[in-house]
N, CA, C and O atoms as a Tinker XYZ file with bonds, in Angstrom:
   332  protein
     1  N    -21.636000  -93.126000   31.005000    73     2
     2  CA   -21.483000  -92.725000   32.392000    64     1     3
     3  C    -21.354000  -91.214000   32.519000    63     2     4     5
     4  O    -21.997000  -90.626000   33.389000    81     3
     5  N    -20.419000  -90.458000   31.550000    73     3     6
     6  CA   -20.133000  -89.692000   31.749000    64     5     7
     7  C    -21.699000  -88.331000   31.678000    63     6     8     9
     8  O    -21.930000  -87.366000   32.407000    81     7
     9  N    -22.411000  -88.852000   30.541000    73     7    10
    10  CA   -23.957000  -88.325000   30.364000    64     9    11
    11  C    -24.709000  -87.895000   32.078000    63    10    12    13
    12  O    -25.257000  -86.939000   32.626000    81    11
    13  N    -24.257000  -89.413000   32.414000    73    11    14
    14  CA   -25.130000  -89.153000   34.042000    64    13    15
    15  C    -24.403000  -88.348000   34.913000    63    14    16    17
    16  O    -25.065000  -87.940000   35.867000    81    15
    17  N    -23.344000  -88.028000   34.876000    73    15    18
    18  CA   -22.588000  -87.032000   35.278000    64    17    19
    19  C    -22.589000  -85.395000   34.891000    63    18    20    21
    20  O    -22.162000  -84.536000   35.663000    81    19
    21  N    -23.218000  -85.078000   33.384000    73    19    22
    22  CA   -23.401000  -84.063000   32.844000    64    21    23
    23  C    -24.904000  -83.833000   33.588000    63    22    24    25
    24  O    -25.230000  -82.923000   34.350000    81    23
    25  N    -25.216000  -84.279000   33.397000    73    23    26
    26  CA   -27.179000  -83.726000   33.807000    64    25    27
    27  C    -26.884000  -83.775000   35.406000    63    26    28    29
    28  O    -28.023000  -83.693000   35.865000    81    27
    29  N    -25.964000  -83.867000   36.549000    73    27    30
    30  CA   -25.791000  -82.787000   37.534000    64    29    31
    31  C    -25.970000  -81.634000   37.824000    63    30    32    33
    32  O    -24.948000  -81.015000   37.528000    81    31
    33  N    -26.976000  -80.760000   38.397000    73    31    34
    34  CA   -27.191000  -79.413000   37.513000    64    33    35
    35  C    -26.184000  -78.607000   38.681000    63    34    36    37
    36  O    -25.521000  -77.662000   38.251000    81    35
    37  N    -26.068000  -78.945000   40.053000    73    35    38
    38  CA   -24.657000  -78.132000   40.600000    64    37    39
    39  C    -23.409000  -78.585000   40.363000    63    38    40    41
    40  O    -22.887000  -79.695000   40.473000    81    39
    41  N    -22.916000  -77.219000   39.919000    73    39    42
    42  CA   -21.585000  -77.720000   39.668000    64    41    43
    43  C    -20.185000  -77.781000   40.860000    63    42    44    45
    44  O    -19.088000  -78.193000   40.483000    81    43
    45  N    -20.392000  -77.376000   42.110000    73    43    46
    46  CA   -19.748000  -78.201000   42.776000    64    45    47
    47  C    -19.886000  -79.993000   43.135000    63    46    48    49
    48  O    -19.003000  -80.839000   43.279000    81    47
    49  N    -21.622000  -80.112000   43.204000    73    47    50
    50  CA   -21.466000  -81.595000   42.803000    64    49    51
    51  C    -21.691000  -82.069000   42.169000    63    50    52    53
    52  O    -22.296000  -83.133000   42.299000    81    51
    53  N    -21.350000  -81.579000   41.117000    73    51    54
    54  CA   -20.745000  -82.291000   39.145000    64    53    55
    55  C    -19.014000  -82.702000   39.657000    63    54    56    57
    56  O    -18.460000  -83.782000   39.450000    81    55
    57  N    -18.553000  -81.773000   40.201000    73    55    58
    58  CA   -17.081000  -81.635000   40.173000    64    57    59
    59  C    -16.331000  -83.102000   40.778000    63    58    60    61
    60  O    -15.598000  -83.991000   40.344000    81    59
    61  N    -17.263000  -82.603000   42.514000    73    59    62
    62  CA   -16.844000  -83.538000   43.462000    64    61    63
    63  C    -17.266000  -85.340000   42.793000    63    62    64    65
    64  O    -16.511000  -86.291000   42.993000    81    63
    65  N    -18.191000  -85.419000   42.251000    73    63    66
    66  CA   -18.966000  -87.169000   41.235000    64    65    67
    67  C    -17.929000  -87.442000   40.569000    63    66    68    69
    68  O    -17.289000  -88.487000   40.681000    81    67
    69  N    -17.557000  -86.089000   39.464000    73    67    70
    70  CA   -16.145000  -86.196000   38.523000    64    69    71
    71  C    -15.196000  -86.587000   39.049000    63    70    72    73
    72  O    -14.826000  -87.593000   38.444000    81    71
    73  N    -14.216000  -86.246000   40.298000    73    71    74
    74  CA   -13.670000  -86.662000   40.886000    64    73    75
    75  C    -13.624000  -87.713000   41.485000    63    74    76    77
    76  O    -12.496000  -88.206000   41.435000    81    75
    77  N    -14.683000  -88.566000   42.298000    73    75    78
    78  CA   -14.888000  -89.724000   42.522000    64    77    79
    79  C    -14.309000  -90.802000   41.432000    63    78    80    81
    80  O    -13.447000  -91.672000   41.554000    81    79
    81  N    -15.329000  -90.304000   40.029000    73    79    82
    82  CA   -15.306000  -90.988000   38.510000    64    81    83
    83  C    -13.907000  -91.557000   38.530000    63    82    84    85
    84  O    -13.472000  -92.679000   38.789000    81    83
    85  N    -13.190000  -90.102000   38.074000    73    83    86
    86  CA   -11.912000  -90.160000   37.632000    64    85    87
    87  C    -10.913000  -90.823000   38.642000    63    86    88    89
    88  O     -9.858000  -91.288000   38.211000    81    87
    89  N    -11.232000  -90.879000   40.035000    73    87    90
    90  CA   -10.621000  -91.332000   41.000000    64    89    91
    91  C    -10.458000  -93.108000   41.205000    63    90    92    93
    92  O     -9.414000  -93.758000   41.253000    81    91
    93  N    -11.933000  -93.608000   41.304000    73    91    94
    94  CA   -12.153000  -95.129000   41.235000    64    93    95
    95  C    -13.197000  -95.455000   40.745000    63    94    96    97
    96  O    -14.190000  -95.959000   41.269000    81    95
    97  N    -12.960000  -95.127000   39.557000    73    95    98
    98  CA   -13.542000  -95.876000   38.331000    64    97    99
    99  C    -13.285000  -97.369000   38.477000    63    98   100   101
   100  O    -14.044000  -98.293000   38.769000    81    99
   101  N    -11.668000  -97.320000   38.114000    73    99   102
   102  CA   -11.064000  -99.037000   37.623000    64   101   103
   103  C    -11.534000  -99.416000   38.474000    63   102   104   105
   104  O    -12.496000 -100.151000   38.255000    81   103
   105  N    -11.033000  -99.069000   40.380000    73   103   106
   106  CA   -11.089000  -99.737000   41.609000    64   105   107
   107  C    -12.931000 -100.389000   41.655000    63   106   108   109
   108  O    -13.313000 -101.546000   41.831000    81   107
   109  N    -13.572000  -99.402000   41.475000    73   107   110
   110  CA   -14.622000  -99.982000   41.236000    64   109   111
   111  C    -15.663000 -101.211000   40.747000    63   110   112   113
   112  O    -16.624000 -101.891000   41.106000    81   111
   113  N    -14.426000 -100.885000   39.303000    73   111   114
   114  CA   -15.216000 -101.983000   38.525000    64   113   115
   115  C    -14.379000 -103.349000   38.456000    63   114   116   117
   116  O    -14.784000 -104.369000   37.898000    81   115
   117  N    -12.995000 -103.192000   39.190000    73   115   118
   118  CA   -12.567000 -104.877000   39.573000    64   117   119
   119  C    -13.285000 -104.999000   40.528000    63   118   120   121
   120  O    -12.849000 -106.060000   40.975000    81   119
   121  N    -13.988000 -104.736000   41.119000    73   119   122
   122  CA   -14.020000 -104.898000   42.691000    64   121   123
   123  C    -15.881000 -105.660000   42.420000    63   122   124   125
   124  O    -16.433000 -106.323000   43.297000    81   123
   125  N    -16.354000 -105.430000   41.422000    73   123   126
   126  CA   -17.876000 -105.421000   41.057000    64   125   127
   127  C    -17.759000 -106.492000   40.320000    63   126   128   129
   128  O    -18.670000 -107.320000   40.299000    81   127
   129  N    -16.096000 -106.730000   39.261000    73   127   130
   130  CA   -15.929000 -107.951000   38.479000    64   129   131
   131  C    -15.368000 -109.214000   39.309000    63   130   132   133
   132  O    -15.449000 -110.412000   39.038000    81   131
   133  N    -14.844000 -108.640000   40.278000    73   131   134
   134  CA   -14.349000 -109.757000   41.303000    64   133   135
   135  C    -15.503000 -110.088000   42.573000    63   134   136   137
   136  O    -15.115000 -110.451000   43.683000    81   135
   137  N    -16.880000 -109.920000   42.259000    73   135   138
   138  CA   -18.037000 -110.406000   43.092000    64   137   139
   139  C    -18.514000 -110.972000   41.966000    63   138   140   141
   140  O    -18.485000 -112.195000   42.107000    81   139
   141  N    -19.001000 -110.611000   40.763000    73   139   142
   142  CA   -19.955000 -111.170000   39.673000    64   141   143
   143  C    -19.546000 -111.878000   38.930000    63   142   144   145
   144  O    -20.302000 -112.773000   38.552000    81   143
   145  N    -18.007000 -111.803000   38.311000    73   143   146
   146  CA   -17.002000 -112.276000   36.950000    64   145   147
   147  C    -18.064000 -112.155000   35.560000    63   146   148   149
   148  O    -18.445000 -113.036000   34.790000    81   147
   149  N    -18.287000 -111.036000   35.588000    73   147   150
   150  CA   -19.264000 -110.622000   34.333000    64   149   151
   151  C    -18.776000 -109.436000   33.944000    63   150   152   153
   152  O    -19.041000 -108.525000   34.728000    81   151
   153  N    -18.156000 -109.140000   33.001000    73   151   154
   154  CA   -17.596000 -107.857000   32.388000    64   153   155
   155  C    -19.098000 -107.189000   32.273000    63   154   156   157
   156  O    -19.547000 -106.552000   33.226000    81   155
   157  N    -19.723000 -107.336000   31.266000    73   155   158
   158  CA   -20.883000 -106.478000   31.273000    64   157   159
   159  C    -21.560000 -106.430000   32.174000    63   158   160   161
   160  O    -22.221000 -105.461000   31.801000    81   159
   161  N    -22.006000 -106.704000   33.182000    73   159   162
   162  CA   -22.226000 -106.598000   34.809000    64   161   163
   163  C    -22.093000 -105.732000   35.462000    63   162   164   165
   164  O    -22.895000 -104.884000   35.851000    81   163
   165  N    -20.350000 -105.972000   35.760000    73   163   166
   166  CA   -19.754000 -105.139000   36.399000    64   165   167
   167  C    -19.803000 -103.710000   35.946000    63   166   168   169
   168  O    -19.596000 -102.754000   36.693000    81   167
   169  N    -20.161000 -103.612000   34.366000    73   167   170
   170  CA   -20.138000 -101.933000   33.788000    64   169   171
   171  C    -21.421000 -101.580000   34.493000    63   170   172   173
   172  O    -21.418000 -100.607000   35.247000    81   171
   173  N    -22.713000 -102.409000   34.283000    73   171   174
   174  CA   -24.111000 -101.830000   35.066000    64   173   175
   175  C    -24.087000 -101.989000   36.319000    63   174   176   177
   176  O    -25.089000 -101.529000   36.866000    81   175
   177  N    -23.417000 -102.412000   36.932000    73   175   178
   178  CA   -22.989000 -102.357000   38.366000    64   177   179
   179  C    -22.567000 -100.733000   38.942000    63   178   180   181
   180  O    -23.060000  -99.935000   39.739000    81   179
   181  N    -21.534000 -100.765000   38.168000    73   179   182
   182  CA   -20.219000  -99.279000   38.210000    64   181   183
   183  C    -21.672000  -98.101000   38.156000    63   182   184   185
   184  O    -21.967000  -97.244000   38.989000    81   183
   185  N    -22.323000  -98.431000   36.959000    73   183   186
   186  CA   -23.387000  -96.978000   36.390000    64   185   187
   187  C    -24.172000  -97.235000   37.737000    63   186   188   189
   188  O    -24.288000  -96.197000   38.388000    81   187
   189  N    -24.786000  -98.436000   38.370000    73   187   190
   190  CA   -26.095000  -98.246000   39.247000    64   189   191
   191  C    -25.439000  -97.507000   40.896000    63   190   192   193
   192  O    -25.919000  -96.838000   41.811000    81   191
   193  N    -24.040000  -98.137000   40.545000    73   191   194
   194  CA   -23.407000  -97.257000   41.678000    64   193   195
   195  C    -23.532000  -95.744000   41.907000    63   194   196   197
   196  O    -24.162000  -95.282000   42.858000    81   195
   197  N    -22.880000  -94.969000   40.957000    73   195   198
   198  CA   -22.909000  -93.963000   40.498000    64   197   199
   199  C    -24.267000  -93.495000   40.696000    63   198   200   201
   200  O    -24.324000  -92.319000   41.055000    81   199
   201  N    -24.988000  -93.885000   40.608000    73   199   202
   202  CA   -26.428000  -93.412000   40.356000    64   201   203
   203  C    -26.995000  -93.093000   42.315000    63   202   204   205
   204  O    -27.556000  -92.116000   42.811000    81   203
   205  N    -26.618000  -94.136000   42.820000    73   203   206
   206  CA   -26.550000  -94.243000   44.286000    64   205   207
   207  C    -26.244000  -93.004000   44.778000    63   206   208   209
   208  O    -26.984000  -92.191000   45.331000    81   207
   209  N    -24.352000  -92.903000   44.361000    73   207   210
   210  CA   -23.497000  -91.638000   44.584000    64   209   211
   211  C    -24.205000  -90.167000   44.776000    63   210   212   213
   212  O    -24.307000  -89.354000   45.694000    81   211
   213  N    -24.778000  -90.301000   42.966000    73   211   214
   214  CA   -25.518000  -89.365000   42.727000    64   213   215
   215  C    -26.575000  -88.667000   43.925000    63   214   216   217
   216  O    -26.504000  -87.558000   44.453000    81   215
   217  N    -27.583000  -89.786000   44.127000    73   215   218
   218  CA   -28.316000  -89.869000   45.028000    64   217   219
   219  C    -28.127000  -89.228000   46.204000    63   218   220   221
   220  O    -29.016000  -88.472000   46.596000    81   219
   221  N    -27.274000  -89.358000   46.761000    73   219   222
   222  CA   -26.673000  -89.066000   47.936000    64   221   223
   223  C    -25.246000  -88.451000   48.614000    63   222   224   225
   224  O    -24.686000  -88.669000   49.688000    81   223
   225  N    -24.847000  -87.334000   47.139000    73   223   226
   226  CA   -23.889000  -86.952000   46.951000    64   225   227
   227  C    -23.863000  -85.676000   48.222000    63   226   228   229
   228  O    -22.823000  -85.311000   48.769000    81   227
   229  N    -25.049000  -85.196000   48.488000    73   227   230
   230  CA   -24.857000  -84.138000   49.954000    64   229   231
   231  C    -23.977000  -84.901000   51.187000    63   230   232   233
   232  O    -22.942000  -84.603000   51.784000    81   231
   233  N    -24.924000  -86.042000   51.261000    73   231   234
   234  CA   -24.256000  -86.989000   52.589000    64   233   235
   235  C    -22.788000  -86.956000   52.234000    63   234   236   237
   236  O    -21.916000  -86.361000   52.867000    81   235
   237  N    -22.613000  -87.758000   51.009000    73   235   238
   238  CA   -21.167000  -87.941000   50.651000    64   237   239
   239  C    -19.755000  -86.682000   50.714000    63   238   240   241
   240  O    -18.537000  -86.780000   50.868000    81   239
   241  N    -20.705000  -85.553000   50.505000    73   239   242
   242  CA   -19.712000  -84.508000   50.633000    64   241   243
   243  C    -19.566000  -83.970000   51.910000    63   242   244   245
   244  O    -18.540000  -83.330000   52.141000    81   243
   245  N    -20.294000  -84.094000   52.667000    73   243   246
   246  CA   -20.125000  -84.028000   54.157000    64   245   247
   247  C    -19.645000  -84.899000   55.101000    63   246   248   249
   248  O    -19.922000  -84.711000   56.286000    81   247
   249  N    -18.952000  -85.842000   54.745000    73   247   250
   250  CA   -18.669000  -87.198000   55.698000    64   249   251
   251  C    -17.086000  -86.892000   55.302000    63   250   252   253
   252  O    -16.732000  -86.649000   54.149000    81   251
   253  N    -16.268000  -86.937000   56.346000    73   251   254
   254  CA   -14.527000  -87.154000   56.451000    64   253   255
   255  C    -14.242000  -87.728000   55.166000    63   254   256   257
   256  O    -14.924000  -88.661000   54.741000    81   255
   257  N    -12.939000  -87.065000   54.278000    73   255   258
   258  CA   -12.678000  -87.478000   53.320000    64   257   259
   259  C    -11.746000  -88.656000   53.225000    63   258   260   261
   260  O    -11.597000  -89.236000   52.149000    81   259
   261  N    -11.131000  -89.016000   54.284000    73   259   262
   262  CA   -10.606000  -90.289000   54.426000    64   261   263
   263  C    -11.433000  -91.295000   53.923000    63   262   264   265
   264  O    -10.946000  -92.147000   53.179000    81   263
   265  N    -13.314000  -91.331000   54.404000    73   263   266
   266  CA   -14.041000  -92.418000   54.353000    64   265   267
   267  C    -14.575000  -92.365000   53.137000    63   266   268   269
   268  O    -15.347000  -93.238000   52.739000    81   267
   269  N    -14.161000  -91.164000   52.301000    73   267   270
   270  CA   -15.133000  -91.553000   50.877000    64   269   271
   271  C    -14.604000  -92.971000   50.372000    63   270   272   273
   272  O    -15.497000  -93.798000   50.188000    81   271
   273  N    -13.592000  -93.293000   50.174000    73   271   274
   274  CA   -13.327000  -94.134000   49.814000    64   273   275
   275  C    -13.664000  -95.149000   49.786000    63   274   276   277
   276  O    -13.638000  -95.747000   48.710000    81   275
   277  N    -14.230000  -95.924000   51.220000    73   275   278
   278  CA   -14.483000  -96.701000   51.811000    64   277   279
   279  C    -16.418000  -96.867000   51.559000    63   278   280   281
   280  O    -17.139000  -97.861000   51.483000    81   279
   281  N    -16.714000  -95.368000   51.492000    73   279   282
   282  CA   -18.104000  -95.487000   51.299000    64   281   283
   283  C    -18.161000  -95.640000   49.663000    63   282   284   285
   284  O    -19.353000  -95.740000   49.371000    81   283
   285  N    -17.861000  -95.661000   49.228000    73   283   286
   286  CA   -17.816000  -95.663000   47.393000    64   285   287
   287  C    -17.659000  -97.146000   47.183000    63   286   288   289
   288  O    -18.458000  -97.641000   46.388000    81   287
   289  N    -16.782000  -97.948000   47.743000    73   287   290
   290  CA   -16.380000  -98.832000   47.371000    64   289   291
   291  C    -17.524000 -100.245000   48.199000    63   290   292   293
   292  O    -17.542000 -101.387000   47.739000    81   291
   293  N    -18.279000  -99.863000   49.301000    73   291   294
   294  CA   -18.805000 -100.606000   49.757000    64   293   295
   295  C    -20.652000 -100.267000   49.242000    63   294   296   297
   296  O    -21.680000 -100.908000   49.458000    81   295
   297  N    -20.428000  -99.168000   48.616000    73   295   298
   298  CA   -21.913000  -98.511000   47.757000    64   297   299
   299  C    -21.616000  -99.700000   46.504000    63   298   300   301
   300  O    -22.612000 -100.370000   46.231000    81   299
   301  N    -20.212000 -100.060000   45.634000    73   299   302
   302  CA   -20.263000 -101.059000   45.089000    64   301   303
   303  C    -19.876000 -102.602000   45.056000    63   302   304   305
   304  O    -19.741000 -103.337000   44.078000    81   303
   305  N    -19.736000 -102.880000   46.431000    73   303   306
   306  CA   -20.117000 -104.196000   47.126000    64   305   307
   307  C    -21.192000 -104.246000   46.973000    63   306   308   309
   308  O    -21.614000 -104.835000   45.978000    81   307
   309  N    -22.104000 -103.635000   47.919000    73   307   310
   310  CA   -23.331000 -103.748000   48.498000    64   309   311
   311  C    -24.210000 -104.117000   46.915000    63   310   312   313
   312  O    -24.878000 -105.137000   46.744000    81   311
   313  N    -24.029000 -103.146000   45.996000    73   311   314
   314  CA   -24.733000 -103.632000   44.420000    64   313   315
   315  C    -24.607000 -104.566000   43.909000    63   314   316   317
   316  O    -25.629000 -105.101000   43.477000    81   315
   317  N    -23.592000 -105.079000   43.749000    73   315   318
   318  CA   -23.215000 -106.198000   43.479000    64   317   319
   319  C    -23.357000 -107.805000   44.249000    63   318   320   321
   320  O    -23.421000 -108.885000   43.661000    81   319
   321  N    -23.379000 -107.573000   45.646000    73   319   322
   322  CA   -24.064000 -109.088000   46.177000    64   321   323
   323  C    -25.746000 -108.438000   45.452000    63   322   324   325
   324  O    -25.869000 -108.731000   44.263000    81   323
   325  N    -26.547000 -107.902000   45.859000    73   323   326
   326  CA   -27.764000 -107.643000   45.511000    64   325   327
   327  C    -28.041000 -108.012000   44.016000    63   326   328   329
   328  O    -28.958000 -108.701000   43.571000    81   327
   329  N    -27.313000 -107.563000   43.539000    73   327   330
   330  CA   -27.671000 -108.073000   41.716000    64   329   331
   331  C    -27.453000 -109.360000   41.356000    63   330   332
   332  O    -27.670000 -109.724000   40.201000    81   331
């Protein structure tokens, strides 16, 4: 995970992803194991999330920081019914 996080080439949004990472990681990946009940799943779940994040980390840094939360966590809902 952390690889897809290094090849960020700005480093304010290397920082702000890192932070997410380090923030709800776990929350993440119960939340991906409690839709699928697949440990290994839920890890390619967590990475395809991230990858999303990645994706769309401008939007993300511009939206009220109250709602990151809420958008992170429903970026890994949303993967998880789909998979």
């Amino acid at each position: 995970m952390l690889a897809i996080i290094a090849a960020i080439e700005n480093d304010f949004e290397r920082e702000f992803i890192t932070q997410i990472y380090l923030t709800y990681y776990k929350k993440m990946r119960a939340k991906a194991f409690f839709i699928i009940h697949d440990e290994s799943e839920a890890d390619e779940i967590v990475q395809e999330s991230f990858v999303k994040l990645i994706e769309h980390v401008q939007d993300l840094m511009r939206i009220d920081p109250i709602k990151v939360p809420v958008y992170v966590m429903v970026t890994v809902k949303n993967i998880s019914i789909t998979h």
